[in-house]
N, CA, C and O of each residue as an XYZ file, in Angstrom:
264
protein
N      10.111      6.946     10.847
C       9.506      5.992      9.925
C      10.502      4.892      9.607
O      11.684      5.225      9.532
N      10.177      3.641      9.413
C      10.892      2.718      9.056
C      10.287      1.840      7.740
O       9.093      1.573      7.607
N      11.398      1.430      6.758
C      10.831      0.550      5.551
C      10.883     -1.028      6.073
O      12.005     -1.495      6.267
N       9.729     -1.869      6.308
C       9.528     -3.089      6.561
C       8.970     -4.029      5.839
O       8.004     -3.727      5.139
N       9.462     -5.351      5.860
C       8.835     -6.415      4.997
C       6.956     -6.221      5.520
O       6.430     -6.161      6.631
N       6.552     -6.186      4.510
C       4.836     -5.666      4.293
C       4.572     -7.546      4.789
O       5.260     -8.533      4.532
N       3.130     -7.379      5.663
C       2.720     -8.569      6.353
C       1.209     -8.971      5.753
O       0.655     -8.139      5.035
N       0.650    -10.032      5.994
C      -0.445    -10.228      5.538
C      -1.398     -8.997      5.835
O      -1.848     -8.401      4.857
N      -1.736     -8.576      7.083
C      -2.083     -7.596      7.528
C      -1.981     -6.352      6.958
O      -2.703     -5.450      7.382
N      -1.111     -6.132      5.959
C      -0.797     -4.970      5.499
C      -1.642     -5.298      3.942
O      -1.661     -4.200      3.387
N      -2.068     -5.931      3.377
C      -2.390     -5.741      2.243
C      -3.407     -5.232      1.706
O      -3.419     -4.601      0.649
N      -4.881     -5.625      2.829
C      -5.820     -4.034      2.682
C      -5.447     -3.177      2.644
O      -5.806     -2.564      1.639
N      -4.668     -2.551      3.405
C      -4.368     -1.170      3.173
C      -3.153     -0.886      2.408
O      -2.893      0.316      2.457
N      -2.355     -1.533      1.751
C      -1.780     -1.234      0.366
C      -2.511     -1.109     -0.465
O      -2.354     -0.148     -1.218
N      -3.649     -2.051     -0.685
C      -4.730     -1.880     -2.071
C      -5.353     -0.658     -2.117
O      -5.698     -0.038     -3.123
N      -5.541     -0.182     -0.323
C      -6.479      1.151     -0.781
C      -5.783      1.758     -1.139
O      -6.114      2.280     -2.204
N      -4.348      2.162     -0.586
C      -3.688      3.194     -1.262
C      -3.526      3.193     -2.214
O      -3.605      4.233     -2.867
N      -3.197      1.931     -2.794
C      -2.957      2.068     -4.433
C      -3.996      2.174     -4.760
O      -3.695      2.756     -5.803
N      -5.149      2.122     -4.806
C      -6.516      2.470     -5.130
C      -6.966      4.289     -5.390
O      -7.680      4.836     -6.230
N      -6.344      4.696     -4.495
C      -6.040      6.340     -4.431
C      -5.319      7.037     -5.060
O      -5.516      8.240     -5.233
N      -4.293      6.346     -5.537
C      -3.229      6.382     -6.544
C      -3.351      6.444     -7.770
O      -2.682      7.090     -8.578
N      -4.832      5.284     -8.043
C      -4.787      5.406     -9.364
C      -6.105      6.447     -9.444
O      -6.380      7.010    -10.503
N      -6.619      6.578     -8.644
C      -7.455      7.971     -8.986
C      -6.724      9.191     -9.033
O      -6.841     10.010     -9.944
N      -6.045      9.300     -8.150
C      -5.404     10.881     -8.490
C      -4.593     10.586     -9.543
O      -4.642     11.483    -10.384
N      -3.774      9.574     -9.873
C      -2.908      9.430    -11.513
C      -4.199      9.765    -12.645
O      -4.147     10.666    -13.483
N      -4.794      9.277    -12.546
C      -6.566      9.432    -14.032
C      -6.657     10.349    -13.555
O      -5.466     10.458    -13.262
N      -7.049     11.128    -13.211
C      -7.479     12.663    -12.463
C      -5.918     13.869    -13.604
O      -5.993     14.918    -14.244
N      -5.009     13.109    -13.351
C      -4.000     13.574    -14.505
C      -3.595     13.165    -15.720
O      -2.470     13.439    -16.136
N      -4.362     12.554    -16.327
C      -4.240     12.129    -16.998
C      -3.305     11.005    -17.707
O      -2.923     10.922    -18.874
N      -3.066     10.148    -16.555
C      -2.255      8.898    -16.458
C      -2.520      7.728    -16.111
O      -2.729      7.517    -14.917
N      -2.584      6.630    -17.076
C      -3.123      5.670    -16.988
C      -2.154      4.458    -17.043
O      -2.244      3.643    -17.961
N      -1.163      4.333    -15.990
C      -0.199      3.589    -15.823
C      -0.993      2.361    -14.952
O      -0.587      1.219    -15.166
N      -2.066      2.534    -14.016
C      -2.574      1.742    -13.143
C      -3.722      1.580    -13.386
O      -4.291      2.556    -13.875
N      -4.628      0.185    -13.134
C      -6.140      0.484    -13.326
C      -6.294     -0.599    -12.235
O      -5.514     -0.994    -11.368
N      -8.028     -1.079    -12.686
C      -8.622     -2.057    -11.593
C      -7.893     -3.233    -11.716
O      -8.014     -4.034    -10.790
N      -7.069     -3.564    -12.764
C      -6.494     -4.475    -12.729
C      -4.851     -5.189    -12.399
O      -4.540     -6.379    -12.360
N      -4.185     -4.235    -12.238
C      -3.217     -4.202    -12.034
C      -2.945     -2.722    -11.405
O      -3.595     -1.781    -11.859
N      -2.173     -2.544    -10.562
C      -1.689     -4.489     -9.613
C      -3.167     -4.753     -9.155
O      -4.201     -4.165     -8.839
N      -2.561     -6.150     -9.332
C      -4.004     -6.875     -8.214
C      -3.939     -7.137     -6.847
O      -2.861     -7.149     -6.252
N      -5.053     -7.355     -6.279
C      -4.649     -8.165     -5.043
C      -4.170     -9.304     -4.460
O      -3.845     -9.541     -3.296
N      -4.178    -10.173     -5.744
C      -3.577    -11.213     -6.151
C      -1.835    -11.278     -5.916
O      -0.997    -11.981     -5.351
N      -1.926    -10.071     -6.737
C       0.070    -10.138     -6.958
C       0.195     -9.242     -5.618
O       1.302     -9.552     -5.175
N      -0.284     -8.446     -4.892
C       0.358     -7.550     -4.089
C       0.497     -9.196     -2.361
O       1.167     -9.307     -1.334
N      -0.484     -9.958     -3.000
C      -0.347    -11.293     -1.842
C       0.692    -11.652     -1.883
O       1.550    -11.662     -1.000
N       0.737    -12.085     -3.219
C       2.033    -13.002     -3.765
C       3.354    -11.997     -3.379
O       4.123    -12.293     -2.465
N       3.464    -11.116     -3.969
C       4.610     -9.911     -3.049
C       4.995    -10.344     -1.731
O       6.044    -10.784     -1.261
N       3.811    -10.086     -1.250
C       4.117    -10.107      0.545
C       4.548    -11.675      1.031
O       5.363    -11.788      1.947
N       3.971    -12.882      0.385
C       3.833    -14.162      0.435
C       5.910    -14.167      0.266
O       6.798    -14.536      1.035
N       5.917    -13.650     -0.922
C       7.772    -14.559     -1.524
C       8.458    -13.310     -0.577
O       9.679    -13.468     -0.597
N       8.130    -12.285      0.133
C       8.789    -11.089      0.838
C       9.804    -10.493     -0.063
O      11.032    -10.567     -0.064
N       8.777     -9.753     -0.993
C       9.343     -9.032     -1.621
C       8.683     -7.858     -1.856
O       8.779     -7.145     -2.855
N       7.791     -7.639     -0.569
C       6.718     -5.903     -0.503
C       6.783     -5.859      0.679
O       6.611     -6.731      1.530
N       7.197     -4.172      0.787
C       7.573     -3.383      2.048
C       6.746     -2.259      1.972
O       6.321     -1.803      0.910
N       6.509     -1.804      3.087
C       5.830     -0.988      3.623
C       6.598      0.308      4.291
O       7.793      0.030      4.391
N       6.283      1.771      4.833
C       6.689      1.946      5.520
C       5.953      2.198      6.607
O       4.898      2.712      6.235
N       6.008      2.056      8.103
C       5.398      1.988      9.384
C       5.874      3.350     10.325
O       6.900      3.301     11.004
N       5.041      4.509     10.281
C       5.437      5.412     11.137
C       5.594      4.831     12.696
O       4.691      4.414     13.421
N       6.962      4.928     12.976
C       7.075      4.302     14.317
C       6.825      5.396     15.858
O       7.300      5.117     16.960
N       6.053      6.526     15.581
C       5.282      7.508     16.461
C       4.310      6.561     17.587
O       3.510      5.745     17.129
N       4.441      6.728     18.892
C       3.599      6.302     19.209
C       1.472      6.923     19.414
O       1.083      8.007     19.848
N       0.912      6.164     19.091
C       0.083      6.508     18.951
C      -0.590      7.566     20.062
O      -1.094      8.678     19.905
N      -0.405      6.834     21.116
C      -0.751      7.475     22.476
C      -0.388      9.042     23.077
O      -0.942      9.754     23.915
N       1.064      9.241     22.050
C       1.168     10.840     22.542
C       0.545     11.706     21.703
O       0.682     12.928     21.668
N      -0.512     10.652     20.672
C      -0.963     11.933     19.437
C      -2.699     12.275     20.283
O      -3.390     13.244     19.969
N      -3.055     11.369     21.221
C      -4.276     11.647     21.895
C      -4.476     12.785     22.502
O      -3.625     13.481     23.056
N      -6.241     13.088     22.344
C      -5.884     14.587     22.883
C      -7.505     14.341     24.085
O      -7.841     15.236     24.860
């Protein structure tokens, strides 16, 4: 796995995760995250000034085929 500057491309799927995040956090009773924060707004702006990283399992896909 490697930690990489997060790309436009990457920001759907940061939102979902953080989207998952904040359900299983409410699910415990923690309400640090909601629909509003973070937004998708700021997680742009993140990636925009490169200051959101990702990490990218660097496995190739092809030997996981069966």
């Amino acid at each position: 796995m490697d930690i990489v500057k997060a790309n436009e491309q990457d920001s759907h799927s940061i939102i979902d995760m953080i989207s998952k995040c904040i359900t299983s956090m409410e699910d415990q009773g923690i309400y640090q995250w909601n629909e509003d924060y973070p937004s998708f707004e700021l997680i742009k702006k993140d990636i925009k000034d490169g200051c959101g990283y990702v990490i990218k399992d660097s496995i190739d896909a092809s030997l996981t085929r069966q």
